[in-house]
VEXTOR-294877 format. One record per residue (C-alpha): x, y, z; residue in one letter. Coordinates in steps of 0.02 Angstrom, whole numbers, padded with zeros to 5 digits, always signed. Example, Ala and Ser with C-alpha at 12.3 -4.5 7.8 and 13.67 -1.06 7.14 Angstrom:
2
+00615-00225+00390A/+00684-00053+00357S/
// end
This chain:
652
-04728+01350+04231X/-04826+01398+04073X/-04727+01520+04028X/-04577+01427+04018X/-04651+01307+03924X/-04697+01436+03804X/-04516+01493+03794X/-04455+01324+03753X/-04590+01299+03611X/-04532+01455+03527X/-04346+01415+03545X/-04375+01227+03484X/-04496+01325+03337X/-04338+01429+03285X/-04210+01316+03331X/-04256+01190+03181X/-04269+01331+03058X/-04124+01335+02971X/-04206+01509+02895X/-04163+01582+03068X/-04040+01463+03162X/-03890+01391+03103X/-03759+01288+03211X/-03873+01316+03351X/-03855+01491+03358X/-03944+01643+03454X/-04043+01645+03639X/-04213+01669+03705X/-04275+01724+03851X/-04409+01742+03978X/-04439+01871+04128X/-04544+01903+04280X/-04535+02056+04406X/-04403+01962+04491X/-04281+01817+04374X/-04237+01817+04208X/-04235+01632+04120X/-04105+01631+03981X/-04028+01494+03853X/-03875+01447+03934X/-03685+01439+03835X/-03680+01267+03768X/-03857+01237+03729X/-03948+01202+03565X/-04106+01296+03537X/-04206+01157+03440X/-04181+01035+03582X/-04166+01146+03717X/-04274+01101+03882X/-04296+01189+04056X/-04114+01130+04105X/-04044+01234+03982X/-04095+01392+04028X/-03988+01494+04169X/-04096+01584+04286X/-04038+01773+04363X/-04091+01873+04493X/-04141+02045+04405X/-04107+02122+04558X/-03920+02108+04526X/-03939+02139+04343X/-04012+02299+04357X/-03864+02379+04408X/-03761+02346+04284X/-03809+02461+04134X/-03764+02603+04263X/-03614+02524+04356X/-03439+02590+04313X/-03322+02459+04269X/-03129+02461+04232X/-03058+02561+04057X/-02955+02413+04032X/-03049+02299+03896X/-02982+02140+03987X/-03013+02175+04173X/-03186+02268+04142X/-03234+02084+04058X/-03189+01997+04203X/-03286+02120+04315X/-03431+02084+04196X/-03433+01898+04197X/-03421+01912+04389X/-03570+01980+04401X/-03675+01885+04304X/-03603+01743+04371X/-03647+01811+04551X/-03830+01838+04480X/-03847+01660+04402X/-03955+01581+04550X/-03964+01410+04470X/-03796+01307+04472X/-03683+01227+04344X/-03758+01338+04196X/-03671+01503+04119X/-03768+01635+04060X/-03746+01682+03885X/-03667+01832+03845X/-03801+01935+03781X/-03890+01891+03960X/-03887+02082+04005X/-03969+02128+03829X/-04106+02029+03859X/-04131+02090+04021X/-04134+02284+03972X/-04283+02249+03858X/-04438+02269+03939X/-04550+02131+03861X/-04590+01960+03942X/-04503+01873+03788X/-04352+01911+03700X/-04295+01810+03545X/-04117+01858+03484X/-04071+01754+03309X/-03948+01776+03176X/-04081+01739+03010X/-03992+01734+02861X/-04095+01850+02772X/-04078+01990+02921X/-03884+01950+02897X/-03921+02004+02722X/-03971+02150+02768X/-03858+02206+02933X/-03717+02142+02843X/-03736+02248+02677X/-03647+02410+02628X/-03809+02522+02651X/-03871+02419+02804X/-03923+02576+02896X/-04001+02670+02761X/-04110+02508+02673X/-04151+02473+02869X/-04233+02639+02927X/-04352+02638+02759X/-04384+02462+02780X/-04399+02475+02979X/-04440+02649+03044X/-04498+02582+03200X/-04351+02477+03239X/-04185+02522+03338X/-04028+02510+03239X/-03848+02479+03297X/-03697+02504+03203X/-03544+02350+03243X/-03504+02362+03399X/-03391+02220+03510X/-03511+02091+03609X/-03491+02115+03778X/-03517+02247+03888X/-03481+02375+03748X/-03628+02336+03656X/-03719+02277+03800X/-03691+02456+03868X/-03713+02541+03690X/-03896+02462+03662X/-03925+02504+03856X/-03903+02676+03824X/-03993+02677+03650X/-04140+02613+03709X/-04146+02749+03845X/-04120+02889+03727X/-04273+02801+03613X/-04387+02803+03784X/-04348+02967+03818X/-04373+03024+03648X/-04550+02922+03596X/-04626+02878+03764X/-04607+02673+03710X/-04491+02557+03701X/-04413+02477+03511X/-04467+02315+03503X/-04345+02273+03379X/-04168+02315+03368X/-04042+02259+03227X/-03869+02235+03262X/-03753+02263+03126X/-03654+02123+03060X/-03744+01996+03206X/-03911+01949+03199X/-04076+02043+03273X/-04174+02069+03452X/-04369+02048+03456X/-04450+02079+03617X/-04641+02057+03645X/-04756+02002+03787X/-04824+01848+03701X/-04717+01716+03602X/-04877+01742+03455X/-04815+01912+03444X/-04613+01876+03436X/-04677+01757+03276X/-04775+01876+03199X/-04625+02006+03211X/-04511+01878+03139X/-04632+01835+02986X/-04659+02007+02956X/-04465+02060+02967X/-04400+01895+02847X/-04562+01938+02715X/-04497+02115+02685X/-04324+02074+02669X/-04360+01923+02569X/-04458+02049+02430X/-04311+02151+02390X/-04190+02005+02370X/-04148+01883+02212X/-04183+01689+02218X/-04012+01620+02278X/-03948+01490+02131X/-04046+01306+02157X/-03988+01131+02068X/-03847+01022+02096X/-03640+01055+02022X/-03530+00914+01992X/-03384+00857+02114X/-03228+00821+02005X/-03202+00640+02000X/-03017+00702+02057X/-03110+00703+02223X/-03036+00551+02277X/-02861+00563+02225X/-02865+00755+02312X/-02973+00763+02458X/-02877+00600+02551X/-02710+00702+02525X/-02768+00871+02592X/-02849+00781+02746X/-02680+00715+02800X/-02589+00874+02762X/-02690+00958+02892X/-02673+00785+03014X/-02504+00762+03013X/-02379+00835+03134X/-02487+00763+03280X/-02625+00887+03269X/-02761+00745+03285X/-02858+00675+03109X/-02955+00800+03043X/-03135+00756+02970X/-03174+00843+02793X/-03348+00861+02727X/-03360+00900+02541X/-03533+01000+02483X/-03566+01076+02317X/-03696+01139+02225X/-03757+01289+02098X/-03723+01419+02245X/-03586+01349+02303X/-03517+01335+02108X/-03533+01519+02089X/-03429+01574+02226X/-03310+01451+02166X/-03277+01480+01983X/-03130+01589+02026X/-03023+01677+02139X/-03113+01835+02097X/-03282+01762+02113X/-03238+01725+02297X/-03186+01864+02347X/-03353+01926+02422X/-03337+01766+02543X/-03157+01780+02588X/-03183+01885+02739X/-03322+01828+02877X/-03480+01954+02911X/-03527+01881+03090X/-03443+01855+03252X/-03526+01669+03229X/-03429+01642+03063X/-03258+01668+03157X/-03302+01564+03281X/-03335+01396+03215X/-03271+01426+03035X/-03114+01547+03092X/-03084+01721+03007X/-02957+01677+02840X/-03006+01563+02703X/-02896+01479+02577X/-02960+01466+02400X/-02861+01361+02266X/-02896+01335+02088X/-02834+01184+01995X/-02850+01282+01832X/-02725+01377+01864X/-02518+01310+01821X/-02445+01182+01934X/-02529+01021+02027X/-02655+01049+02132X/-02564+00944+02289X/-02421+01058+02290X/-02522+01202+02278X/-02628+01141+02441X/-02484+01103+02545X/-02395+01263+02508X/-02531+01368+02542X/-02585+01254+02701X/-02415+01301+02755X/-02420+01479+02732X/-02581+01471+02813X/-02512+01399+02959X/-02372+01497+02969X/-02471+01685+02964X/-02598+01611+03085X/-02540+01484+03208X/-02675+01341+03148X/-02735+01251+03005X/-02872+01299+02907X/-03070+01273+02925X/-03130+01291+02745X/-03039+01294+02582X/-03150+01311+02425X/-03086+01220+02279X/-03137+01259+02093X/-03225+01109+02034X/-03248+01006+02191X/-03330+01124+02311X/-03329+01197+02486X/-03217+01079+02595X/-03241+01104+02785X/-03114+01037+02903X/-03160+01004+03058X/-03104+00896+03220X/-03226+00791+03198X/-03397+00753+03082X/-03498+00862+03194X/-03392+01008+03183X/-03364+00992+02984X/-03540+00985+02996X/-03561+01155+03071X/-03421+01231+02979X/-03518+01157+02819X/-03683+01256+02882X/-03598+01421+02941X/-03492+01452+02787X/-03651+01410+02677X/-03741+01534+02761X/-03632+01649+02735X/-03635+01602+02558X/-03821+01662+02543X/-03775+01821+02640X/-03660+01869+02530X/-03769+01852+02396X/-03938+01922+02479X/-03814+02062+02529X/-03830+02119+02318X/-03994+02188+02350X/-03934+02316+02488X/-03777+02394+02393X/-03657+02231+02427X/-03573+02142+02541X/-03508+02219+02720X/-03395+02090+02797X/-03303+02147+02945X/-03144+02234+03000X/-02976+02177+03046X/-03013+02243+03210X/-03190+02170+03240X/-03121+02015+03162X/-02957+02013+03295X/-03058+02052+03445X/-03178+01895+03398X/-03021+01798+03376X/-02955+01823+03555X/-03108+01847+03656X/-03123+01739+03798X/-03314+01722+03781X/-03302+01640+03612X/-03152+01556+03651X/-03280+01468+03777X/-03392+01442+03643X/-03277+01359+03553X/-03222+01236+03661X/-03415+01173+03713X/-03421+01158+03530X/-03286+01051+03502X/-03320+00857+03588X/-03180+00768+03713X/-03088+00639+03645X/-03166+00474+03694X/-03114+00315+03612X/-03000+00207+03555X/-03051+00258+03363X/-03074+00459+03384X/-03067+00555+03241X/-03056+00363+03114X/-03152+00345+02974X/-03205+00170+02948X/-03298+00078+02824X/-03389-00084+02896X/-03470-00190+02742X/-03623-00296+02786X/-03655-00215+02942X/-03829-00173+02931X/-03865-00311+03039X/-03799-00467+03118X/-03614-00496+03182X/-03557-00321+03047X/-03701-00207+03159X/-03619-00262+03320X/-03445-00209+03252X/-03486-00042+03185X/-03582+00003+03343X/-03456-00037+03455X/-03341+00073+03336X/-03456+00220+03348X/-03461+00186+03523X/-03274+00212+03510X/-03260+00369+03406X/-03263+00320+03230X/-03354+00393+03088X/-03431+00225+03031X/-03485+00215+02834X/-03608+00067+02854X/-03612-00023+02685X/-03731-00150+02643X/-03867-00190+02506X/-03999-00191+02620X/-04032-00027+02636X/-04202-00017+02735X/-04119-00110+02876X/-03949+00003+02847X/-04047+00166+02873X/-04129+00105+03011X/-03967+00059+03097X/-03860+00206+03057X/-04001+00295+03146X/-03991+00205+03302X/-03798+00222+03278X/-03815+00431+03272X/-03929+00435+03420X/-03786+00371+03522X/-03631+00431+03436X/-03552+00593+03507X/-03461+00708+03374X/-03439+00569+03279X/-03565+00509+03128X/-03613+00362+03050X/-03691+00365+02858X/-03765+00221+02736X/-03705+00184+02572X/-03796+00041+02484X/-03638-00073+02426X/-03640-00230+02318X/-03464-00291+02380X/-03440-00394+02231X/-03458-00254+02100X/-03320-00138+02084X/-03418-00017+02032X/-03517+00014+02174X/-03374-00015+02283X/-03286+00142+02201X/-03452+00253+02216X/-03430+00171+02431X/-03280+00251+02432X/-03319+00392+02332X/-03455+00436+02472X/-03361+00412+02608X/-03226+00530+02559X/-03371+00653+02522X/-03421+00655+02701X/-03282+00609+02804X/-03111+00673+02693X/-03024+00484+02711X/-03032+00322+02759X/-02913+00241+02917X/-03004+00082+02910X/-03081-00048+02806X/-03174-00196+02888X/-03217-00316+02748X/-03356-00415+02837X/-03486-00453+02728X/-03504-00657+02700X/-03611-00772+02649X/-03650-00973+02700X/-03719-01111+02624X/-03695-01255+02716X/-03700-01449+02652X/-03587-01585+02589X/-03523-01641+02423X/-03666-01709+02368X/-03793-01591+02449X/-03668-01440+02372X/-03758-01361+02216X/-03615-01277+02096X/-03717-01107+02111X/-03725-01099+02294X/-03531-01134+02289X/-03516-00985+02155X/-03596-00868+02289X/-03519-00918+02431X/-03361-00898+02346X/-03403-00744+02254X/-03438-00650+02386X/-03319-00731+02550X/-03161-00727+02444X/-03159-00627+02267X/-03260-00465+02355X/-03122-00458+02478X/-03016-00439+02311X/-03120-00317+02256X/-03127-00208+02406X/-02930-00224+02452X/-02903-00161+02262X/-03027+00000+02267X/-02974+00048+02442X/-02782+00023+02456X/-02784+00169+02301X/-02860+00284+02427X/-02746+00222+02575X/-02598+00241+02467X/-02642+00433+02442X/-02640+00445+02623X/-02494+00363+02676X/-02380+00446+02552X/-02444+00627+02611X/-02403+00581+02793X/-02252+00504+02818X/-02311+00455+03013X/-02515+00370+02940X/-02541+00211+02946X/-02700+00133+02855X/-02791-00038+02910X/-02877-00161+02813X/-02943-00303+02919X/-03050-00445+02864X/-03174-00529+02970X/-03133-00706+02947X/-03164-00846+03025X/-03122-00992+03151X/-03175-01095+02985X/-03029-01012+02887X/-02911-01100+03027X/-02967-01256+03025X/-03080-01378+02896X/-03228-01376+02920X/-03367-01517+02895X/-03507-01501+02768X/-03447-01325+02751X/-03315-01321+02624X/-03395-01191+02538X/-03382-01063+02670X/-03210-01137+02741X/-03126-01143+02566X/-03169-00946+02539X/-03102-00912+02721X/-02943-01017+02704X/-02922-00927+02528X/-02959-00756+02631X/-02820-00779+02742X/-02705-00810+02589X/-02761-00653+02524X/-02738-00568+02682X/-02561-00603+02670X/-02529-00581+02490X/-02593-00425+02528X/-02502-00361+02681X/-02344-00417+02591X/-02399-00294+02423X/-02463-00137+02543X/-02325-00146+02669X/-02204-00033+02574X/-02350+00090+02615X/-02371+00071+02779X/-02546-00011+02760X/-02562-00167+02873X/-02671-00293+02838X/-02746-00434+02961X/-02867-00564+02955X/-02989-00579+03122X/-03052-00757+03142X/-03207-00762+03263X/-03277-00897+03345X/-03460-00933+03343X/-03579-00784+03346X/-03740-00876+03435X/-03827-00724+03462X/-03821-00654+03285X/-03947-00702+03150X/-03819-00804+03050X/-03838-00934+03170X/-04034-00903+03261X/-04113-00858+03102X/-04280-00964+03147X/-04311-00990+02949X/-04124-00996+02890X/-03990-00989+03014X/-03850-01108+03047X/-03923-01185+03186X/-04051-01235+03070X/-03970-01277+02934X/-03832-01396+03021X/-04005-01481+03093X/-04082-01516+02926X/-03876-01563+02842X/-03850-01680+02974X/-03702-01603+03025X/-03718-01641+03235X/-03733-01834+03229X/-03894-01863+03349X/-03933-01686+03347X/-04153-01686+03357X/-04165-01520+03401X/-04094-01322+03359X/-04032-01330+03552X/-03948-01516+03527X/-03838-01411+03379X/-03803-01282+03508X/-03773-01376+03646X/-03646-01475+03529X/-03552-01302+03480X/-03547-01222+03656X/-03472-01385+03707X/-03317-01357+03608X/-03265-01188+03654X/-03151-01191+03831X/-03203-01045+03870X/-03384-01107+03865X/-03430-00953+03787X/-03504-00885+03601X/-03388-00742+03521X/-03471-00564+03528X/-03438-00417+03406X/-03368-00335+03538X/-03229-00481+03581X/-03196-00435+03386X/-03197-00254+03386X/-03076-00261+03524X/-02949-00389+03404X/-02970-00252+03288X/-02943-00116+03365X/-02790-00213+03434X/-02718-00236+03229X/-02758-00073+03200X/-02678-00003+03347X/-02485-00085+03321X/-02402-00048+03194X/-02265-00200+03204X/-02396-00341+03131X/-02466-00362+02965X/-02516-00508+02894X/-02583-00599+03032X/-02742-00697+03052X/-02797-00682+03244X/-02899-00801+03310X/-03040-00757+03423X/-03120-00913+03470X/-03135-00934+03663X/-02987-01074+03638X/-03077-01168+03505X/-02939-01127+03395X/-02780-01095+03437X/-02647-01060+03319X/-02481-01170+03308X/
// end
């Protein structure tokens, strides 16, 4: 239907502004003589298609702008959503709640948004005055409850304006929510828009631009606050950490953030909750204590923990339940950021009342909302954040995808970072609320190792898991063995796994001793060479059997802090490019060393290997995810070096 597919351009158009749509915000709609085609709860407007719009029999929606429904707020809401349910003709989608709105306009297309410089306005102090000089034409309505109340208030209003003028308002501003634009062609909704943002715009100051530093106390703080708001069983919390120049200013002090403190739209309450907690390390006394009391008077007043705290000299920190909710939380609260500050230019900021913020709070409708926002738990690793090293590719890919698949928030660090991008991609196209991010890591420079850690505490709050499995091989005997090939090898198989078990076990320690319940994981990806000698491979054995050493050194240092520490030893990856590399894999290079006696041939060398393995099979990054997430899952075994070899190797 061409009009359809002209309401799904122009909700995709405004859908990927973030000028007018944040978190997926607002509805669209489309109506004949008959049905009504509306974005349906749960639905994102920049990738919405024709499954995500509801479709209602006008017929049955008609009635309700004149239909007397019960005094009592609850029971009149249920009478409500029973009849739009009884009007939805198409099955397994629920009508948003402004489905009635739309319906009592009397254009073809109706775009409701929230844009953040209309927010600017509706959510000033002189929002009603500044509108009717800017908008003369337009229909304005003071806060009113969503629902039927202000479905039945803008019902009324715009039958008092037809009365009055003969036409109909093709706009109508809602005070501290967003805007309605009604027209008969989409061209003329955009035109509307344009022409609404540019005059708003022009009587509004440039919002702060440029970058603010993130304390370098980042690291020591944000770990600790992320278990103080995971412990007690409430699930891990993901934190995202954002600053800049805008952010900075709201920050500086408490009495700088005051104008955010309080949220302006129904949307802020939803996804980043109504109360705020703002510390400031300047002030007397350590900045830990001073989160975890106020956390727990937080939690006390309210019943939950909080979504955002904003922290002088680090920046806004959003807590979510996962990376796509900090995410959004991130968004919302930054919007509301540039509200508050557009708001200047109309007399100040208007956030709303205790009342209007309560009735948000405990209305079923958003209570809906927030639960479609919020992702099922679904793996094994839901809610971890995990660091994978060398897993742009090869055997360290496998293992962070089958993480992702699994829940994680995977930090893929590697130095190749065209490759990295490119997989991290692939990773977020299947990933549910979880996320996966690139950091380009040399693991044998402790430099770059802290700024790997640095970035993952930046986006995800912590890290649960370190998987050290970047490596190296050069193969070839004594004679064939240069001293710098040995170096590398060695420099990066056994002394980077130093290196990263020193920079991460400082975070991990933060974490532990804030939850006295957390366990932390560091696992190395070993090797069924780190078991056993093997030929014209010292090199790469001698760096594994040294790994394994480390491995246990280690567990025995990090126990005391209940950070475990296991060595996974795979069999052969065939598959991988380690080994079927056409230029330089292993299958190659044993050819050319000689290392299969008789071998003429790449499949003579794998013919030999597959021959050795009882199981008769190669080892797969998911056989090794699944070891791992075994280690990481008990908490009774550190220390141990598990084979995973198809009974090449067995331990004795």
């Amino acid at each position: 239907m061409k009009e359809l597919d002209e309401l799904i351009a122009v909700s995709r158009l405004y859908g990927v502004d973030p000028r007018f749509v944040i978190a997926g915000g607002g509805n669209t709609s489309y109506k004949d003589s008959t049905r009504l085609w509306v974005k349906a709860s749960g639905h994102a407007l920049a990738t919405i298609d024709e499954d995500g719009f509801a479709v209602l029999d006008r017929a049955l929606l008609a009635p309700m702008g004149t239909k007397k429904y019960s005094s009592d707020t609850v029971l009149r809401e249920k009478q409500v959503k029973a009849d739009l349910a009884a009007a939805c003709i198409s099955e397994g989608r629920r009508p948003s709640v402004e489905t009635s709105l739309h319906d009592c306009m009397g254009f073809r297309f109706v775009v409701h948004l929230h844009p953040t410089a209309v927010n600017a306005l509706m959510c000033s102090r002189n929002a009603a005055s500044e509108c009717a000089q800017l908008f003369p034409d337009a229909l304005y309505i003071e806060y009113t409850d969503p629902g039927y109340t202000l479905f039945k208030k803008v019902h009324d209003r715009i039958g008092e304006w037809k009365a009055a003028k003969g036409s109909e308002p093709q706009v109508i501003f809602l005070q501290n929510h967003g805007i309605f634009v009604g027209a008969d062609t989409t061209e003329e909704i955009e035109s509307i828009y344009e022409e609404v943002l540019s005059k708003i715009e022009s009587c509004m100051e440039p919002l702060p631009t440029g970058e603010a530093p993130v304390c370098d106390c980042v690291c020591d703080t944000i770990p600790a606050i992320r278990q103080m708001l995971s412990r007690g069983g409430r699930g891990l919390k993901t934190l995202k950490v954002t600053n800049d120049a805008l952010i900075a200013s709201f920050i500086a002090s408490q009495q700088a953030a005051k104008p955010v403190l309080a949220p302006f739209t129904p949307d802020g309450i939803v996804y980043c909750k109504s109360h705020y907690i703002y510390i400031d390390p300047k002030d007397s006394g350590d900045l830990l204590k001073k989160a975890e009391k106020k956390i727990a008077e937080y939690e006390e007043k309210y019943g939950y923990t909080p979504k955002v705290l904003l922290i002088n000299g680090i920046g806004l920190v959003a807590a979510g339940d996962s990376a796509k909710n900090a995410a959004i939380i991130t968004d919302v609260f930054y919007d509301a950021m540039k509200v508050a500050r557009g708001a200047a230019a109309f007399g100040g900021e208007h956030p709303m009342t205790s009342r209007q913020i309560d009735f948000i709070d405990n209305w079923e409708v958003e209570n809906y909302r927030r639960k479609v926002s919020a992702a099922a738990a679904r793996g094994r690793a839901e809610g971890k954040s995990v660091i994978v090293t060398g897993a742009a590719q090869g055997f360290g890919e496998g293992i962070a995808r089958e993480l992702i698949r699994q829940g994680a928030n995977v930090v893929v660090a590697d130095l190749n970072e065209e490759v990295g991008l490119k997989t991290v991609a692939s990773f977020n196209e299947e990933a549910g609320s979880n996320r996966a991010i690139f950091v380009k890591t040399n693991v044998a420079d402790l430099g770059s190792l802290q700024n790997l850690v640095r970035q993952t505490v930046l986006n995800f709050g912590a890290l649960d898991l370190f998987v050290s499995n970047a490596g190296v091989l050069r193969a070839g005997g004594l004679d064939a063995m240069t001293p710098e090939n040995f170096e590398f090898v060695t420099n990066i198989n056994y002394k980077a796994y130093f290196l990263c078990a020193k920079v991460v076990s400082h975070l991990m320690k933060i974490e532990t001793a804030w939850d006295p319940e957390y366990y932390a994981d560091i696992v190395q990806v070993n090797s069924k060479s780190g078991l056993r000698g093997s030929k014209a491979n010292f090199a790469y054995a001698g760096g594994k059997f040294g790994g394994i050493g480390l491995t246990q050194s280690f567990a025995l240092e990090l126990a005391p802090f209940r950070i475990k520490v296991n060595s996974i030893c795979p069999g052969n990856f065939y598959d991988g490019p380690l080994w079927s590399n056409p230029v330089n894999g292993l299958f190659i290079q044993y050819l050319n060393a000689g290392k299969v006696p008789g071998a003429k041939t790449v499949q003579d060398v794998k013919d030999y290997y597959l021959a050795q393995v009882p199981m008769r099979k190669g080892c797969s990054p998911l056989d090794v995810t699944r070891a791992i997430l075994y280690a990481v899952e008990q908490t009774g075994e550190t220390g141990q070096a598990i084979p995973v070899t198809g009974g090449q190797v067995m331990l004795s």
